[in-house]
C-alpha positions in Angstrom: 97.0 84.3 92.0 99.2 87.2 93.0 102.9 85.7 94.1 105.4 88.1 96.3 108.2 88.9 94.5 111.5 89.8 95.7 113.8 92.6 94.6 117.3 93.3 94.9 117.9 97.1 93.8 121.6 98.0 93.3 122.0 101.7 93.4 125.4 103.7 92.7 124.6 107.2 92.8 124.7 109.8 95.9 124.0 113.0 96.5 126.0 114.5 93.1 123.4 113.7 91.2 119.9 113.9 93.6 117.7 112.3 90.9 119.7 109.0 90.2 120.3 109.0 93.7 116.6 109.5 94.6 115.1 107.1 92.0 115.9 103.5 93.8 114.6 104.5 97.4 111.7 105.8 95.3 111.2 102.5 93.2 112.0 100.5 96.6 109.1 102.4 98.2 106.7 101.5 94.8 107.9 97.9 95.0 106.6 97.8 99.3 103.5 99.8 98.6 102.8 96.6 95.8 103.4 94.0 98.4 106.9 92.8 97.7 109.7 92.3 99.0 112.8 94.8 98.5 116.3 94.4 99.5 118.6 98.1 98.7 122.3 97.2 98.3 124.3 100.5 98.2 127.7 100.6 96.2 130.0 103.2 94.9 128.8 106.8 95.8 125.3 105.8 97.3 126.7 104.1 100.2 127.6 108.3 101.1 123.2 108.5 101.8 123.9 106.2 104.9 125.9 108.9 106.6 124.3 110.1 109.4 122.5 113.8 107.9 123.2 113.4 104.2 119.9 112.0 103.1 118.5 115.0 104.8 120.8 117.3 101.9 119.4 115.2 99.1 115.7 116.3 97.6 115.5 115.5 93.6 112.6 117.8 92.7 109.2 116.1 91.6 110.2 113.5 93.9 109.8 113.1 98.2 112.4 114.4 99.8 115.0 111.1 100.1 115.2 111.5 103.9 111.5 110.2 103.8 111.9 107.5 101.4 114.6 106.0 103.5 112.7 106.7 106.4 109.9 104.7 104.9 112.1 102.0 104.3 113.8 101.7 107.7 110.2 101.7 109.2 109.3 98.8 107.1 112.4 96.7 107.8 113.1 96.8 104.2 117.4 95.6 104.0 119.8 98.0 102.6 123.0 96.8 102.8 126.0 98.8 102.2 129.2 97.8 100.5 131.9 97.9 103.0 134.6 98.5 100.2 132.9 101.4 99.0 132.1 103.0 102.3 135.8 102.6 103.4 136.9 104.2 100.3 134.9 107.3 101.2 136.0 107.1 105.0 132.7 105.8 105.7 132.8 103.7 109.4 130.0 101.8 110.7 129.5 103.8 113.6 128.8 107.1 111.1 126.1 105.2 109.6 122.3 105.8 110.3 120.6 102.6 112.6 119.1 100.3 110.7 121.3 99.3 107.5 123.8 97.0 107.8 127.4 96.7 105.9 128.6 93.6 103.3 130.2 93.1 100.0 130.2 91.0 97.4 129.6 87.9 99.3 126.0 89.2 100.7 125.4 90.4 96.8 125.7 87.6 95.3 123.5 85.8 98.3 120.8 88.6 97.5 121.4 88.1 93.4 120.7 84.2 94.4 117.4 85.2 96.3 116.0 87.5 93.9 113.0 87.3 91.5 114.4 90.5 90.1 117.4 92.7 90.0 117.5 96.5 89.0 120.6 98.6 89.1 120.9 102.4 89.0 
């Protein structure tokens, strides 16, 4: 019998590099369509996709355009949490962020880590 499965995807890249930063929400999107569960935890230069327009200036080619993966994601109340450290190095506030992710550190990671069936960083 099938079981759900949790996921905790930890992705690091933004939009310097639109593949690596393309690939989780991607995977995340995979991992819903299959019936899990997916929780996105944004460090380092990814948390910059949160910023209110950028995912909109990110489109890996051979992939959907990252603006509709994260869409997607919002949509399905899928958590992405984003690491307030990082943000706040990159001048990141809460209010500049899109609605619907929410801000943590390593606290809320390890939780997540705690939780999951499966962790996959990028």
């Amino acid at each position: 019998m099938f079981k759900l499965k949790k996921f905790l995807i930890v992705a690091t890249h933004g939009s310097k590099n639109a593949e690596r930063a393309t690939i989780p929400f991607a995977l995340a999107n995979a991992i819903i369509k299959a019936g899990n569960d997916v929780v996105l935890f944004l460090a380092a230069d990814a948390v910059e996709i949160i910023k209110k327009g950028e995912a909109e200036k990110i489109n890996a080619p051979n992939f959907p355009p990252l603006r509709d993966l994260l869409l997607n994601l919002l949509k399905s109340k899928t958590r992405i949490i984003t690491c307030l450290p990082c943000a706040k190095n990159r001048g990141i506030k809460p209010e500049d962020a899109i609605t619907g992710v929410s801000f943590g550190a390593g606290p809320e990671l390890a939780i997540e880590m705690s939780y999951a069936d499966n962790i996959v960083s990028f």
